[in-house]
C-alpha positions in Angstrom: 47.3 39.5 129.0 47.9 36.2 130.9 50.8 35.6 132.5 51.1 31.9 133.7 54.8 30.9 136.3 55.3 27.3 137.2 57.5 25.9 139.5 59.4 22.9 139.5 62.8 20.9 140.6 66.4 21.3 138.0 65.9 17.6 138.8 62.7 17.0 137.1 63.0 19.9 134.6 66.2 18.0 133.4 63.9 14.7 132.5 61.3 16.2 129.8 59.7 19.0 131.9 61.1 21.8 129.8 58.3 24.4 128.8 57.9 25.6 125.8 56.4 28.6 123.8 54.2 26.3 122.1 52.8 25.1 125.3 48.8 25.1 125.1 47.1 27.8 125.3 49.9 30.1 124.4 49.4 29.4 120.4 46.0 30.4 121.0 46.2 33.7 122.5 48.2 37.1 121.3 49.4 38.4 124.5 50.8 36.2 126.6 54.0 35.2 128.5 54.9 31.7 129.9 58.1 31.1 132.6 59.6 28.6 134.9 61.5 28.8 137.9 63.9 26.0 138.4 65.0 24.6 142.0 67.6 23.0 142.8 67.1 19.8 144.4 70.2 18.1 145.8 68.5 14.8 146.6 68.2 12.2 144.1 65.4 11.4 142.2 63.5 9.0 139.8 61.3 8.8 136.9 57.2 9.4 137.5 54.8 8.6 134.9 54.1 11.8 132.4 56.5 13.7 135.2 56.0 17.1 133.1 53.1 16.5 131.5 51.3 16.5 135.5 52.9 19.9 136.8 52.3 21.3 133.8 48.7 20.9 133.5 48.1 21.2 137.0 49.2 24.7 136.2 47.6 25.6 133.3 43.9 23.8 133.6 43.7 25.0 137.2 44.6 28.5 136.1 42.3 28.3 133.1 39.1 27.6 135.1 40.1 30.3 137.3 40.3 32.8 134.4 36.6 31.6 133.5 35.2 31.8 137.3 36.1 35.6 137.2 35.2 35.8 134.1 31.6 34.7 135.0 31.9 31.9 132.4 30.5 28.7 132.0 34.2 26.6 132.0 33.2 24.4 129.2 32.5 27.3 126.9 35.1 28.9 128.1 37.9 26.1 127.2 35.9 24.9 123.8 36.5 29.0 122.8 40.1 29.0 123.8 40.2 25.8 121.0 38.2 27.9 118.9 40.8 30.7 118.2 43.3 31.0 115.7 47.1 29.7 116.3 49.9 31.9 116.2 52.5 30.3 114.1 51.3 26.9 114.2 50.0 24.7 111.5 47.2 22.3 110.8 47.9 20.6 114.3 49.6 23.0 116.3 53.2 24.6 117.4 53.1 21.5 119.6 51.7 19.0 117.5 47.9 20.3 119.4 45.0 19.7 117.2 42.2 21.9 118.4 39.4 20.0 116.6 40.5 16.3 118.2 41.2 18.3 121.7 37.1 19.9 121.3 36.2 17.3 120.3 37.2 15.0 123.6 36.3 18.4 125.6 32.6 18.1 124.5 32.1 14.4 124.5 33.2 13.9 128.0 31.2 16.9 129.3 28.1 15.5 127.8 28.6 12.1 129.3 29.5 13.0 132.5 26.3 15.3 132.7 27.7 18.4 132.8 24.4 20.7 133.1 22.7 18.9 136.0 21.9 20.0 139.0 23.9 18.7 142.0 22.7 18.7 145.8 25.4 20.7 147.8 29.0 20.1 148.5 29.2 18.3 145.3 30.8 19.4 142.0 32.4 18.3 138.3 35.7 19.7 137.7 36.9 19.9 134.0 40.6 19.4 132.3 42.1 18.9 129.4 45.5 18.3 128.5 47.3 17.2 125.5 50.7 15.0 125.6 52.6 12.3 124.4 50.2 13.1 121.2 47.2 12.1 123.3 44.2 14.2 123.1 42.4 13.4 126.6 39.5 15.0 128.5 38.3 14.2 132.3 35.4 15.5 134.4 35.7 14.5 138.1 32.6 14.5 140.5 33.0 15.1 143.9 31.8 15.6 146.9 33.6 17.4 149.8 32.4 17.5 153.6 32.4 20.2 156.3 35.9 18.1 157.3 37.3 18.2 153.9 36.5 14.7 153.5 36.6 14.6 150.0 35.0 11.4 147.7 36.1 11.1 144.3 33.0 9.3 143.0 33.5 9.1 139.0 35.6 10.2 136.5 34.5 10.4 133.3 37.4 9.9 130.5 37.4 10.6 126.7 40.6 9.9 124.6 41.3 10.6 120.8 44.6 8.6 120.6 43.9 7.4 116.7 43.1 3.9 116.2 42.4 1.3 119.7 44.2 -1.8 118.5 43.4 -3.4 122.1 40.5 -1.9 123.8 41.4 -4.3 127.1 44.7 -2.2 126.9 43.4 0.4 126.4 41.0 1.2 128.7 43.3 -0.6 131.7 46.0 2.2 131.2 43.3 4.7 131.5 41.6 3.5 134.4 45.2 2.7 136.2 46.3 6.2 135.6 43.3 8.0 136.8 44.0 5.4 140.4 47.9 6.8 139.9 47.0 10.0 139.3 44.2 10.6 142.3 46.3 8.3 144.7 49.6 10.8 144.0 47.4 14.1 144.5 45.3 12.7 147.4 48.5 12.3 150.0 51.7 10.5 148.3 54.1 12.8 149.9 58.2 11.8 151.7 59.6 14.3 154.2 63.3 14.3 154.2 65.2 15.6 157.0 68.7 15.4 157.5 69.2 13.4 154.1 66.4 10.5 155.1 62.7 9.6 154.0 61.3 9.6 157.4 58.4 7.2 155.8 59.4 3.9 157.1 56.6 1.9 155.2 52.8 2.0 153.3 51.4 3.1 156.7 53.0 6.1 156.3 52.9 6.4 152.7 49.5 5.6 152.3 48.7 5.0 148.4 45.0 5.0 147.4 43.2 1.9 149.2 40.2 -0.3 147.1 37.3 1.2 148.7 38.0 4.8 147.8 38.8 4.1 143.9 36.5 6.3 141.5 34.1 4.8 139.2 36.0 5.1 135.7 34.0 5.3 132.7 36.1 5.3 129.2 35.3 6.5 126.1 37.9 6.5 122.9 36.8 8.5 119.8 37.5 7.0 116.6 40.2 8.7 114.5 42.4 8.1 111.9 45.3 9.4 113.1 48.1 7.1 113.3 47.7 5.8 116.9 49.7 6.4 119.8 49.9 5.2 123.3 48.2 5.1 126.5 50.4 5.2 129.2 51.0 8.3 130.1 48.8 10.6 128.9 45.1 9.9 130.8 47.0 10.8 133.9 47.9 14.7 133.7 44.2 15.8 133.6 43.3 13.7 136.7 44.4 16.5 139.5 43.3 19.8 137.9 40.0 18.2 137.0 39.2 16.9 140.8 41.0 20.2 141.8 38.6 22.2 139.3 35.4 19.7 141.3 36.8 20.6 144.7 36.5 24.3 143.9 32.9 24.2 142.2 32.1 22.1 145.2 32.9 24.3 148.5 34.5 27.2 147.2 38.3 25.8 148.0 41.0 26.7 145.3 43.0 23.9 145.4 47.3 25.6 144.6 48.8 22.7 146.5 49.5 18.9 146.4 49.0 16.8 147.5 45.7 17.4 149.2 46.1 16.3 152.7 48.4 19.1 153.0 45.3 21.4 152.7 43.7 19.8 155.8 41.5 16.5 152.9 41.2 13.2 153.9 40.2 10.7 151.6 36.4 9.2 152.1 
């Protein structure tokens, strides 16, 4: 059995991040049980880019390279068998609109790129993640490294996308590359206290957003497909933080179960 809970605000449940039974991987395996807890959160709030799209495959990738460390398994055999298995109630594309070919497809192709079976000196690591939304099937491995500090360098991020046809490849490949900066840049330290009704951030000093000289390098790949294309801006971003997560983890150890990161004691290289 695998029993998966996730967390979030009544706020930002209220704005798309409703779970549902079809949520990946729950088509794909017989005995399982998916739940929420809602929050309340009395101050107001905004829109974020792919709001539930991020917690929920935070959640789930994290989880699911946690299930394959116990199980001793290699993770990208482990997720490429999970795509394997037959759906529960679905058809050809999925309760959720999933197609496990396109997703394995991705899976593969950015694990190969990104060099998945090479050695690495210590204190360095590729995280995998996957996550499927807005009808975008997209793939990222992170490399890392991580310091006795917890000075952690995201150095590349290797991104494969089956969104059906590129019309604009410029486009394209500058939503990518500007959510993997958004996405890092949120899970790195993007965090407002409040305390007695206030943001006790005062400015970008505080609130320190990703700076030039610690950006990733981004390689993009898009598949070709026939499926009737879809778009870009929101879906390259969920996969960012489980897949650096996932990198931190194979890295030093560290199970990341917290964002963002500088509340776990990293700094950004």
């Amino acid at each position: 059995d695998h029993f998966i809970t996730f967390t979030e605000d009544g706020k930002s449940a209220a704005r798309g991040a409703d779970i549902k039974a079809s949520e990946f991987p729950v088509p794909m395996v017989a005995n399982s049980r998916i739940t929420r807890t809602k929050l309340a959160l009395g101050i107001p709030s905004g829109y974020w880019r792919a709001p539930g799209s991020n917690v929920i495959a935070f959640a789930v990738q994290s989880f699911i390279h946690e299930l394959a460390v116990t199980a001793r398994r290699d993770h990208l055999e482990f997720l490429l068998e999970l795509m394997a298995m037959p759906q529960h109630g679905a058809g050809d594309s999925g309760a959720s609109g999933l197609n496990p070919e396109r997703a394995a497809r991705v899976i593969a192709a950015a694990a190969e790129q990104a060099g998945w079976n090479d050695r690495r000196p210590q204190g360095t690591g590729l995280g995998l993640a996957f996550h499927y939304s807005h009808a975008g099937h997209i793939a990222e491995v992170a490399e890392v490294s991580v310091d006795r500090n917890r000075k952690l360098k995201l150095r590349r991020v290797t991104v494969v996308a089956d969104v059906g046809p590129i019309i604009n490849p410029s486009g394209a490949e500058n939503q990518v590359e500007g959510s993997v900066i958004d996405g890092f840049s949120t899970m790195m330290g993007l965090a407002l206290s409040i305390e007695e009704g206030r943001v006790q951030e005062s400015n970008f000093h505080e609130y320190r957003p990703l700076r030039m000289p610690s950006a990733p390098v981004i390689d993009v790949q898009f598949l070709d497909s026939d499926y009737p294309p879809t778009g870009l801006g929101e879906p390259a971003l969920p996969p960012l933080a489980p897949a650096v997560g996932n990198a931190i983890f194979n890295a030093i150890g560290v199970r990341v179960r917290e964002l963002p990161l500088v509340k776990s004691g990293f700094s950004v290289a």
